[in-house]
N, C-alpha and C positions, 0 to 999 in steps of 0.2 A: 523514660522519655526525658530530652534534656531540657530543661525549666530555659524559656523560650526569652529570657531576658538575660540571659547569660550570668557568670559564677555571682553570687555573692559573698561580698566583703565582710569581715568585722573591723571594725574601723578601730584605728590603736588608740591608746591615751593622749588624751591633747594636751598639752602642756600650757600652764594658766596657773594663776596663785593668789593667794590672799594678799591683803596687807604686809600681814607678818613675811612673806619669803614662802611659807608654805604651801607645798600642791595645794590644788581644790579638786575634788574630783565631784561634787555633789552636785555638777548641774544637769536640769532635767535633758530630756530626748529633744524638748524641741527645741532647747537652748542649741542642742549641740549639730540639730539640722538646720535651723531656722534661722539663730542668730541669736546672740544677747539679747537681756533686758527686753521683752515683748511688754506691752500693756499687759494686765488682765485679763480682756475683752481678746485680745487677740492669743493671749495665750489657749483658751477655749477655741478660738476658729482656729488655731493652727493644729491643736489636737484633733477637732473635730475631722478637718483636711485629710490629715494624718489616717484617721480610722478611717477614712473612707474610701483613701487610696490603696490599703492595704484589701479591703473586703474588694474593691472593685477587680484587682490582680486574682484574686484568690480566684472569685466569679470566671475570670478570663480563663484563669489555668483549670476549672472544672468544665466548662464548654470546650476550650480544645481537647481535652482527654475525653470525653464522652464522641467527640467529629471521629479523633483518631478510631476508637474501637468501632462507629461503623462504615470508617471510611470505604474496606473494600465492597461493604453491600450498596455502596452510595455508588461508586463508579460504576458497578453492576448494572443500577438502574437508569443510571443517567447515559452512559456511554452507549450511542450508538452505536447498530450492525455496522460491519465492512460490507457493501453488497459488490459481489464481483458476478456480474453477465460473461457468459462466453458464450461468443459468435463463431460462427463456419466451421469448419470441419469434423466431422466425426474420432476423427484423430485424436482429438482431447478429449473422448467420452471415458469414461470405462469400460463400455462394450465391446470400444474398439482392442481392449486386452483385458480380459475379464480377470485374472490372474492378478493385474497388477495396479497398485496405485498411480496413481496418475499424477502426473506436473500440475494440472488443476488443482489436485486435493493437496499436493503436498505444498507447492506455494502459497494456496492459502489457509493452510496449518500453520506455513513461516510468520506469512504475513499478519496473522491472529496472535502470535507470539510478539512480535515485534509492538506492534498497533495498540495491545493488551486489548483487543476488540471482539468481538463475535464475530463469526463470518458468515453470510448469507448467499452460497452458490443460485445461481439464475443460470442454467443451461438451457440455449438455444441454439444449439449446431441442428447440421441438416443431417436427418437418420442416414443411418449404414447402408441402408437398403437401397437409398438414391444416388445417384453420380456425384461422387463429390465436385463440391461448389467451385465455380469457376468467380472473381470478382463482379462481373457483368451480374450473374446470380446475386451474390450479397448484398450490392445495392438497389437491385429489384425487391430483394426483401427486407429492406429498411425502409424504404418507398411504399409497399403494397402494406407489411403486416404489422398493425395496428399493436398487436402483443407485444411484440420485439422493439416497437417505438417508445412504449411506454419505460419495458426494462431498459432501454437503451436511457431516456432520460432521468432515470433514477438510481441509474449506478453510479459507484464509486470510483469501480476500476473496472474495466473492458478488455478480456482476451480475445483476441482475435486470431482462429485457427485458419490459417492458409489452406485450401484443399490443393489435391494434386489435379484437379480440373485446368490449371492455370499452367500444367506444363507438360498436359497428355492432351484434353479435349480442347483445350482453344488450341496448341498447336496444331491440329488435323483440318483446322478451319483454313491454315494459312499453307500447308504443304502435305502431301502425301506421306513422305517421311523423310527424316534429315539428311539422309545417304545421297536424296536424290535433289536437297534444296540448302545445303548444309547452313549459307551464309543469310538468305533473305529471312530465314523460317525464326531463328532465334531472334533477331529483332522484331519481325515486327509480332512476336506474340507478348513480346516486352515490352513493346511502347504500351500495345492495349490492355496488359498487367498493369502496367504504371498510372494509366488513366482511370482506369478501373478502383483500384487502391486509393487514390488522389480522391476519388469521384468519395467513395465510401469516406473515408476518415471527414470529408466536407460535407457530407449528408449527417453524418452522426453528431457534428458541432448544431447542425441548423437544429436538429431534432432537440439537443439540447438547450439552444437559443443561446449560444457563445459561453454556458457555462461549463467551468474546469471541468478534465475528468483524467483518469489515468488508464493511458491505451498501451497496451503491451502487443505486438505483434508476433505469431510464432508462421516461420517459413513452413511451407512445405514438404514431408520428410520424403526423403527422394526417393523413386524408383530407379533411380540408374546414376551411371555418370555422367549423362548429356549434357552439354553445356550450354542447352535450354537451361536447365534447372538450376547451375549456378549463379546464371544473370538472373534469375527469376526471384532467388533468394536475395541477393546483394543489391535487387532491384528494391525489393519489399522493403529492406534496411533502411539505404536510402530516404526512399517514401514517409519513411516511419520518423527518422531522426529530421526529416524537415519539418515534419509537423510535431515535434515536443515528445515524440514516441519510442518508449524503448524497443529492440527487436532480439529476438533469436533467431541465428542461421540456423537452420536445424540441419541440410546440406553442410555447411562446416563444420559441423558436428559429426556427421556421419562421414565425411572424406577422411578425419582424422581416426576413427574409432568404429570396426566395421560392424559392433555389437550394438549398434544404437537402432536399427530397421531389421525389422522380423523379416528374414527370408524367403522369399517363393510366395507373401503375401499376395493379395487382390490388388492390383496395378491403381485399382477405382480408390481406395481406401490404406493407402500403406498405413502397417500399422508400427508404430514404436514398441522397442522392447521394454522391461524395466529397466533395465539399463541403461534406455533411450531417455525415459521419462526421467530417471532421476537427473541426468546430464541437461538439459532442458527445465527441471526447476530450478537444479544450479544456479542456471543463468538467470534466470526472471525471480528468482529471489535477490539476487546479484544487484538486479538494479533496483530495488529500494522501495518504498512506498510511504510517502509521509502525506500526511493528511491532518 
């Protein structure tokens, strides 16, 4: 360990002499820190000074050596969990690819490495087995379920899984199918995505009562190339960077690389591949997490 006051000197021969012309080298310690000729009386207090600055250092440098060796069980116990809640879709479960690790797990693997923190998962997506969540959904259940308010106001950071409800089931509210409505149908299932998202991100501050938090948003992973779903995504973005939010396109992800969306999956539930998920932690490790 390096001795916390930095190198020490030996101080060279001071040059000084008798009478006669010749050196003197015989004066005491505290002559030679203190100063010439002291009284008596103060030759004792400047000794006394003296040994007591030396025991006080000594004291210092065995408390910091005794911190250093249990520094790392100290951070251990004092450092808080990361608690990261993930909302909406089934998509960021594991279930939804049982095979493979997921962008949940492995971001906050990243995030625990980075943070040097423990991580504390809170999943609250809506099960496989129901329609994935459209936003009108999400914020009914930030509204209604008393659970989800609570993890909502005690997390750290917040993922928020888009489901594909936002760009299968709300479009069918607004047109039959796009063949037959191409222009009206993508707007307005985007204005009410955009309301919806807005609504949510402003419900989850009140629940918090205006304090900080880190929201990460992940798009939708597509079922098709509709361009519903591209506005849908770049709508989410949007939403997301006006409120202090990072996003993932998960759609630009997939346009670019056709191994990111398991094939022939459930239209209700698309699922990402491993390939998918690691490209998608990429990113939301990408953007950072300080705290």
């Amino acid at each position: 360990m390096s001795h916390p006051f930095g190198p020490l000197e030996t101080a060279g021969r001071l040059d000084g002499g008798s009478g006669d012309g010749e050196q003197d080298d015989s004066r005491s310690v505290d002559e030679l820190v203190l100063g010439p000729d002291p009284s008596a009386s103060t030759h004792r207090l400047h000794r006394y000074l003296l040994v007591a600055t030396v025991l006080s250092g000594l004291a210092v440098l065995a408390m910091m050596s005794g911190l250093e060796s249990r520094e790392p069980a100290a951070l251990e116990l004092l450092s808080a969990p990361l608690d990261i809640l993930v909302l909406g879709d089934s998509s960021a479960d594991p279930e939804a690819c049982s095979s493979c690790s997921t962008y949940v797990d492995r971001s906050a693997a990243s995030w625990s490495e980075s943070t040097r923190r423990r991580v504390r998962l809170d999943r609250k997506t809506v099960p496989s087995d129901l329609a994935a969540p459209s936003m009108t959904t999400l914020v009914e259940s930030l509204r209604s379920d008393l659970d989800i308010r609570d993890s909502v106001s005690e997390a750290d950071v917040i993922l928020l899984a888009i489901g594909s409800g936002d760009v299968t089931d709300a479009a069918a509210a607004f047109c039959r199918a796009e063949r037959q409505a191409p222009s009206p149908c993508p707007a307005a299932s985007v204005v009410e995505f955009r309301r919806g998202l807005a609504s949510w991100i402003t419900e989850i501050d009140t629940i918090r009562d205006h304090r900080p938090v880190i929201l990460r948003v992940i798009t939708p992973p597509p079922t098709s190339g509709l361009p519903r779903q591209s506005h849908v995504a770049r709508t989410a973005c949007q939403v997301a960077a006006a409120h202090a939010a990072a996003c993932v396109n998960v759609y630009d992800l997939a346009r670019t690389d056709e191994l990111v969306v398991e094939p022939g999956g459930d239209p209700r539930h698309t699922q990402l591949t491993q390939h998918g998920h690691d490209l998608v932690a990429a990113e939301l490790t990408a953007t950072g997490i300080i705290r």
